[in-house]
C-alpha positions as CSV (number, residue, x, y, z in Angstrom):
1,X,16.6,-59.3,39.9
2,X,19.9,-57.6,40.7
3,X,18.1,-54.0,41.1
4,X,15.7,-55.8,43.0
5,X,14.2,-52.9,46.0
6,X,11.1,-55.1,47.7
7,X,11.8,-58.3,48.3
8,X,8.7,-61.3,49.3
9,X,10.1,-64.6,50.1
10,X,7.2,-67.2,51.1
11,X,5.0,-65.3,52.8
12,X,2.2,-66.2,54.7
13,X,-0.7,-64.2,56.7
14,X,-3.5,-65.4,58.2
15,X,-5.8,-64.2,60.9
16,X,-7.1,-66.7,63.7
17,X,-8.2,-69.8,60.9
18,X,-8.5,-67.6,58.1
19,X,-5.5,-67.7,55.4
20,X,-5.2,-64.0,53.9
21,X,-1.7,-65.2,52.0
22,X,-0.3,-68.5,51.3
23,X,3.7,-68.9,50.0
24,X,3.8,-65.8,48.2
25,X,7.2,-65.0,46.5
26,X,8.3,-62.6,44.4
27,X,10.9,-59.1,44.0
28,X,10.4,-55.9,42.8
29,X,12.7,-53.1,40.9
30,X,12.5,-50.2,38.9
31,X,9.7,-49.3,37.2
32,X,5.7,-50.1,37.1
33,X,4.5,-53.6,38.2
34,X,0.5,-54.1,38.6
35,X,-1.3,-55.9,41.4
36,X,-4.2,-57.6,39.6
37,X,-6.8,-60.4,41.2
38,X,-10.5,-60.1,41.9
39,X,-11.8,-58.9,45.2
40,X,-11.0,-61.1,48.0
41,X,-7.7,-62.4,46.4
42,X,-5.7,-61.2,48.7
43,X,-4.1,-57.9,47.6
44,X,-4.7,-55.3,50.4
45,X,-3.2,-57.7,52.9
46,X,0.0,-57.9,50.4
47,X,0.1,-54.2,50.2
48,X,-0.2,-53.8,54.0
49,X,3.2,-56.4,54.1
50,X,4.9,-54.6,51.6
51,X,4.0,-51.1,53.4
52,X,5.3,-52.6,56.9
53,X,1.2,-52.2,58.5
54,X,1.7,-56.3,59.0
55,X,4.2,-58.9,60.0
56,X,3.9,-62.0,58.2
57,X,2.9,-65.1,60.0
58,X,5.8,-66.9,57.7
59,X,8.5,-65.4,55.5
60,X,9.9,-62.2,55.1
61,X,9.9,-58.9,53.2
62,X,12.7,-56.7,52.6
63,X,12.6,-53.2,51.5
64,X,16.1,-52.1,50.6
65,X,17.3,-55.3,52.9
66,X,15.6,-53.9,55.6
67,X,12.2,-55.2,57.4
68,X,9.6,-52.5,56.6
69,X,7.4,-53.7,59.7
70,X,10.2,-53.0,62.0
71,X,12.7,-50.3,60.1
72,X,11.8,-46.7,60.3
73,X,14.2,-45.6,57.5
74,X,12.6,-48.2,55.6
75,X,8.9,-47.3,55.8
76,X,10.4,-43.2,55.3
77,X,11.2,-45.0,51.8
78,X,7.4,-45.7,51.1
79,X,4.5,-43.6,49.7
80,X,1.4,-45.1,49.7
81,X,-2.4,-43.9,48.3
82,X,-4.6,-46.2,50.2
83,X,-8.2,-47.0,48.4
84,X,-10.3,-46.2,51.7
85,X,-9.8,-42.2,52.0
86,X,-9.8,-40.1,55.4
87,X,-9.7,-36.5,54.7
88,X,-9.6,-34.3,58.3
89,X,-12.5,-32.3,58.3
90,X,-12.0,-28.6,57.6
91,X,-8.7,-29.1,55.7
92,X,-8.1,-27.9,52.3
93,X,-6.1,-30.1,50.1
94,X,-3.2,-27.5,50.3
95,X,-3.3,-27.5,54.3
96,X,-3.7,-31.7,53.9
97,X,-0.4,-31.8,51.7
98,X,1.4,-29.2,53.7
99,X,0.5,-31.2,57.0
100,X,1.7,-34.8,55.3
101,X,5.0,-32.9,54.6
102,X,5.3,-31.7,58.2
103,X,5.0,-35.1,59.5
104,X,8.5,-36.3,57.2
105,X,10.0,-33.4,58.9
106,X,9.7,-30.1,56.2
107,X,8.8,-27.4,57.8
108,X,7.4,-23.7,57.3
109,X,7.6,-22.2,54.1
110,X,9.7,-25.1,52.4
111,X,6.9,-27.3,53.5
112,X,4.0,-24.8,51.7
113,X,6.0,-24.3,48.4
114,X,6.6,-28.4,47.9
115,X,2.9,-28.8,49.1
116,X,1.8,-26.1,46.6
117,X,4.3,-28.0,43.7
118,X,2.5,-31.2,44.4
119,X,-1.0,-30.1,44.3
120,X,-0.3,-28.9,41.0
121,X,1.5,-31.4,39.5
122,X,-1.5,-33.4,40.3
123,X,-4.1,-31.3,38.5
124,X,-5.2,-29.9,41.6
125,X,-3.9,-26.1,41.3
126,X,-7.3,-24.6,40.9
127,X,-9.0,-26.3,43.7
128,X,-6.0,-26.2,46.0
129,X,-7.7,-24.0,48.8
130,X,-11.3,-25.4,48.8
131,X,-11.8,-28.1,51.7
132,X,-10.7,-31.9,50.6
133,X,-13.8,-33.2,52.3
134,X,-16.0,-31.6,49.3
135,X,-13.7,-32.9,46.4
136,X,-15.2,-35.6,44.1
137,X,-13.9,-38.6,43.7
138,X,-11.4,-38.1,41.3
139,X,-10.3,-35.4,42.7
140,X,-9.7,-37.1,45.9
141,X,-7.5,-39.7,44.1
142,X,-5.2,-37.1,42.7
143,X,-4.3,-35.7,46.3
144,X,-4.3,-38.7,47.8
145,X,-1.4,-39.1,44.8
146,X,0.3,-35.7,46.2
147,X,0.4,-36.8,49.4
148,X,2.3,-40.1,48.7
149,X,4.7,-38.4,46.5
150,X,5.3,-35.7,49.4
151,X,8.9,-36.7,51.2
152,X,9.6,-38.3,47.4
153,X,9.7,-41.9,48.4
154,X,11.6,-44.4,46.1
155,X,8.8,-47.1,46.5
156,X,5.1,-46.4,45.5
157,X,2.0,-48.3,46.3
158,X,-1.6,-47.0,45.1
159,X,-4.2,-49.0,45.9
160,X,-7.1,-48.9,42.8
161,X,-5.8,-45.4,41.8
162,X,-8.1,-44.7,38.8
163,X,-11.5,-45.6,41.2
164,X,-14.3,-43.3,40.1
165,X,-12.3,-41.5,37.6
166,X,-13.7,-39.6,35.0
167,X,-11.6,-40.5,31.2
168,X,-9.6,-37.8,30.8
169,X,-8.8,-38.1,34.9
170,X,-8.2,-41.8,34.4
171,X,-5.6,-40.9,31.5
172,X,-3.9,-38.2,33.4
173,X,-3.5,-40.6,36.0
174,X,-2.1,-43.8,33.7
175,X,0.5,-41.6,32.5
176,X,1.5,-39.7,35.6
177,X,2.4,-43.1,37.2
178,X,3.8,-44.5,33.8
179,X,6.0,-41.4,34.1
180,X,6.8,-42.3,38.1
181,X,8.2,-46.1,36.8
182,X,10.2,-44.0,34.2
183,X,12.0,-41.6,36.9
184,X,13.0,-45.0,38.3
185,X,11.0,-45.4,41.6
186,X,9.5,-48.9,42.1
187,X,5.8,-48.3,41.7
188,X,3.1,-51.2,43.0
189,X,-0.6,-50.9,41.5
190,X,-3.3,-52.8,43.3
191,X,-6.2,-53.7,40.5
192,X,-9.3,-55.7,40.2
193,X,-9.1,-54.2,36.3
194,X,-7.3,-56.2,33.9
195,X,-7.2,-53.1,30.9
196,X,-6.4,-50.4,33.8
197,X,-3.0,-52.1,34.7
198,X,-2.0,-53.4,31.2
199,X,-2.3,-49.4,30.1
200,X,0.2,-48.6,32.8
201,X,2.6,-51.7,32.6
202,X,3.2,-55.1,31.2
203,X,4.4,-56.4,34.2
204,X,1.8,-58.2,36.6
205,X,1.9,-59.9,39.7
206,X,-1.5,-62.2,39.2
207,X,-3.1,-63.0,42.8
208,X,-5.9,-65.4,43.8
209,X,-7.1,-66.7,46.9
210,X,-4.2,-66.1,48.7
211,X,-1.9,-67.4,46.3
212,X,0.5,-65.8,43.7
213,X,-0.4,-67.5,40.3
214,X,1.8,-66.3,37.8
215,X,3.9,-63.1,37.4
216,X,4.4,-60.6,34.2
217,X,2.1,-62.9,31.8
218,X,-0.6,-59.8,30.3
219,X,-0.6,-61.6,27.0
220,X,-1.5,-64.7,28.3
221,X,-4.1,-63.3,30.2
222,X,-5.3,-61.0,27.6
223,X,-5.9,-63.9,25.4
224,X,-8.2,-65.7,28.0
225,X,-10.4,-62.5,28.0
226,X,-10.9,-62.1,24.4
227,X,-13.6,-64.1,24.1
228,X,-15.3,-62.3,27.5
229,X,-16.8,-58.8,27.4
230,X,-15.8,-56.3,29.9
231,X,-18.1,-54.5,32.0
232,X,-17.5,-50.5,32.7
233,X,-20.5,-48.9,34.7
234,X,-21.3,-45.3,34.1
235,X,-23.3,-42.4,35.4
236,X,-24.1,-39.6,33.5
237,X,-26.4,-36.6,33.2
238,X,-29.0,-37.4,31.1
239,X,-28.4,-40.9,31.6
240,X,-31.0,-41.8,28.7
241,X,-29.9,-39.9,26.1
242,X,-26.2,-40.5,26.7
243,X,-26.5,-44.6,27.0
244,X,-28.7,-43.9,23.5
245,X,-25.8,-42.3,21.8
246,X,-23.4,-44.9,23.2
247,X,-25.1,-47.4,22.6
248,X,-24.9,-46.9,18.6
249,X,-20.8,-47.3,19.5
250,X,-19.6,-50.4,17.4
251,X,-17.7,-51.2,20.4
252,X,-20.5,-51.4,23.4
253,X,-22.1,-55.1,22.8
254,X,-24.8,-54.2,25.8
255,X,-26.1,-51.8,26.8
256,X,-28.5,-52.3,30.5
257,X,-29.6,-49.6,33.2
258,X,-28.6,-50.4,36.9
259,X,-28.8,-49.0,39.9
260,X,-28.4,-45.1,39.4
261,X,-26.3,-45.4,35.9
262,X,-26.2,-47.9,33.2
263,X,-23.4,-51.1,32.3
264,X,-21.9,-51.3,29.2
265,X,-20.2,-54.4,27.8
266,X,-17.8,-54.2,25.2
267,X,-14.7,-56.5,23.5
268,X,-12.4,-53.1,22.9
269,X,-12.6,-51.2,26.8
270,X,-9.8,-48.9,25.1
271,X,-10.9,-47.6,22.1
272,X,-14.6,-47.3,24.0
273,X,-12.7,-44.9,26.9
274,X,-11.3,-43.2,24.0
275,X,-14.0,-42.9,21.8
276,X,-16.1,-42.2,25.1
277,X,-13.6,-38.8,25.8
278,X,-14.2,-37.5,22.7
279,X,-17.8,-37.8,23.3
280,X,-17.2,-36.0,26.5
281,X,-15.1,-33.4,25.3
282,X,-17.6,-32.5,22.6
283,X,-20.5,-32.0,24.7
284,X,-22.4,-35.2,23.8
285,X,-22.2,-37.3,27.0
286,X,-21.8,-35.7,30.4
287,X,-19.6,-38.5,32.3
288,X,-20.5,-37.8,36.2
289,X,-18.5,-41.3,37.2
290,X,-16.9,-44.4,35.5
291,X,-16.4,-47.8,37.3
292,X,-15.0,-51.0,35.6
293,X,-16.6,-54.0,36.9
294,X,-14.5,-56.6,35.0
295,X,-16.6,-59.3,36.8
296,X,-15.2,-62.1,34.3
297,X,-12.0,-61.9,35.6
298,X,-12.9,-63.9,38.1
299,X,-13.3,-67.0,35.3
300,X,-10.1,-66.2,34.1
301,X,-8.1,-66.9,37.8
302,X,-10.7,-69.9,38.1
303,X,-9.3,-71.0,34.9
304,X,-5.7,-70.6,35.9
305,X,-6.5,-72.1,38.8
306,X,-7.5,-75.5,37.4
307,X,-4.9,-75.3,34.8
């Protein structure tokens, strides 16, 4: 693409025997552009490229035309919300932000009011001053948001943003980085969750075992998966009484209790998360933590695989 801002030409990583990446090609612009492949496939190692943490063993990548591993004004051009987390100890998430912005150069009270800007924009106004270290999960995903956005880089990459997010968090957060693509920024989401990217973008980079497979083909994908149920694992208070109520749902097909919350497969994940919000929001089902475990999307890349 002509507006192209990352570029990947046949890149390879491995580490001693082991082959992370193989031939992987592709260029980014503008706009949204998901990450998707099961665990192992390979994706943190791609974002670590594209973020300048790695050099290739083969091939290059550009940012801007410039080598991100080895540019400083290129890696000033990236924001990145990492899935591992590593709050300092005492800090509030206003002092976190605030300290982030310090180390792109802002300084005193410029640095405070853009920290204080972020941390609401995020959803985070309220809880600004309490210490990050006590924030729950979703809460930690939306500063870890703030703090990528903080020196306003042009390229984006979150790393399974919407992990432990309640549904009304996880919406907030599909259409805050819907609405980053639209400002123009290039914007990279790493997924194992094939109905978490497609609500933020059509456009999909599909990754397996090292290898890119294809690149923007969600309907093609989406019709593999009809005929597969996908798995969302819940914990709630009450955890009886609110997989009961679920459970009559025309959507949820299973229902099963495991570990400390309960799975639920269903055909529609969509119209379950919404139908689940509005089960929330009315007091019937007190959500303490959602996690999809799309564990069939693993046939689907086996399938494309041997296609």
């Amino acid at each position: 693409m002509s507006d192209a801002l990352l570029e990947v030409r046949s890149v390879s990583k491995w580490y001693g025997e082991v082959t992370a990446l193989s031939e992987v090609s592709f260029t980014l612009g503008p706009g949204v552009t998901g990450l998707l492949g099961p665990n192992g496939a390979g994706k943190s190692t791609l974002l670590k490229l594209a973020a300048g943490l790695l050099q290739p063993s083969l091939g290059t990548v550009r940012l801007g035309g410039r080598d991100p591993f080895g540019s400083a004004a290129a890696r000033a051009a990236i924001g990145i919300a990492p899935e591992l987390e590593g709050f300092p100890e005492g800090m509030t998430g206003l002092q976190f932000v605030t300290a982030m912005l310090r180390l792109h150069g802002w300084r005193g009270s410029a640095a405070r009011g853009r920290a204080r800007k972020l941390i609401e924009s995020v959803g985070l106004a309220d809880a600004r001053n309490r210490k990050a270290e006590g924030y729950s999960k979703g809460m930690r995903q939306r500063l870890k948001l703030a703090q990528a956005l903080a020196h306003d880089p042009l390229f984006l990459i979150l790393d399974e943003p919407l992990n432990g997010m309640d549904p009304p968090g996880r919406r907030e957060m599909i259409d805050h980085i819907r609405a980053l693509g639209a400002e123009g920024r290039t914007v990279l989401v790493s997924s194992h969750v094939l109905h978490e990217v497609e609500a933020m973008t059509p456009r999909l980079l599909l990754l397996n075992r090292g290898r890119l497979l294809a690149e923007g083909v969600v309907g093609e994908i989406r019709d593999l998966m009809e005929d597969r149920p996908h798995q969302l694992w819940l914990r709630c208070a009450d955890a009886r009484a609110a997989a009961a109520r679920l459970m009559a749902l025309p959507e949820v097909e299973a229902l099963r209790f495991q570990e400390e919350g309960f799975l639920v497969e269903t055909r529609r994940p969509e119209r379950f998360l919404e139908e689940l919000q509005a089960r929330a929001a009315g007091g019937e089902v007190a959500v303490e933590e959602l996690e999809p475990r799309d564990e069939n999307l693993q046939a689907v890349f086996d399938y494309l695989v041997e296609a």
